[in-house]
N, C-alpha and C positions, 0 to 999 in steps of 0.2 A: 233907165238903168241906174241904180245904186251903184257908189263906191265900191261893194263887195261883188260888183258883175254879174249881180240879179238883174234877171228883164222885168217889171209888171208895169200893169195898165192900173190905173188909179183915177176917177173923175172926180174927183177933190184937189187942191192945191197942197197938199200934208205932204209933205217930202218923206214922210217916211215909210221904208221900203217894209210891206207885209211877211217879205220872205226870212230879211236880217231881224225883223221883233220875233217871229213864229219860233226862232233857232235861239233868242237871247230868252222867251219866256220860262221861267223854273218851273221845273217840272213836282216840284214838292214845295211844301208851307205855305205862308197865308197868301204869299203872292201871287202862286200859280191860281188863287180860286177868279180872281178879278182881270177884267180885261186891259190891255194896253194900254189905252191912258188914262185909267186908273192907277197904275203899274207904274208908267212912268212919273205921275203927280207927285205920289209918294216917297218916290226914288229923288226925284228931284227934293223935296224938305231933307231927304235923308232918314227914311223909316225905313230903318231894314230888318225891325222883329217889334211881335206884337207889344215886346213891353215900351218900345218908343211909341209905337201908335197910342199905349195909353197914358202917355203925356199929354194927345195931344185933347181938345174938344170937337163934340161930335161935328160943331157947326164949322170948325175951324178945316178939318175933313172935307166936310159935303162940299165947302166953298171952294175947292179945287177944279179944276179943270177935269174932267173926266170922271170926276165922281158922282154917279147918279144915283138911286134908289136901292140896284141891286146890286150895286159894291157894297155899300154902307153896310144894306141887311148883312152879305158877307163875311166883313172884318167885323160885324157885331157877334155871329155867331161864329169867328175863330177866337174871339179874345176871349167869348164867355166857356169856350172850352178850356181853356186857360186860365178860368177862374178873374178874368181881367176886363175893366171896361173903361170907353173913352174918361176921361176928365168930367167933374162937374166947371161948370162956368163958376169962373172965382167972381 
């Protein structure tokens, strides 16, 4: 049971409750495309719109916790909507 008085079963050690992320995920922009802790990775540096993600580098990105292949491809094809893309390596 989570804080917020959700019951679920989880056979992982991840304290975190499926029902309080399913209610905090946005339901619009780049963050609703990617999953959970992709979601939260980003959240944690503090990216909250495509023009901070293109601060940052692709590899600087991938090396996040949760961020695998089909994030990446993701926020490659929201930024390039946006006419934006990661950093080159300085």
């Amino acid at each position: 049971m989570c804080k917020n008085g959700h019951q679920y079963y989880k056979s992982s050690d991840c304290p975190t409750c499926p029902i309080c992320e399913q209610e905090r995920k946005p339901m619009e922009g780049f963050l609703s495309l990617i999953a959970a802790p992709a979601r939260r990775s980003l959240e944690r540096i503090e990216v909250k719109s495509l023009q901070e993600l293109s601060r940052c580098t692709e590899a600087e990105i991938a090396a996040l916790h949760g961020m695998g292949p089909n994030a990446l491809a993701k926020l490659r094809a929201a930024m390039a909507e946006e006419g934006l893309s990661f950093k080159e390596k300085s």
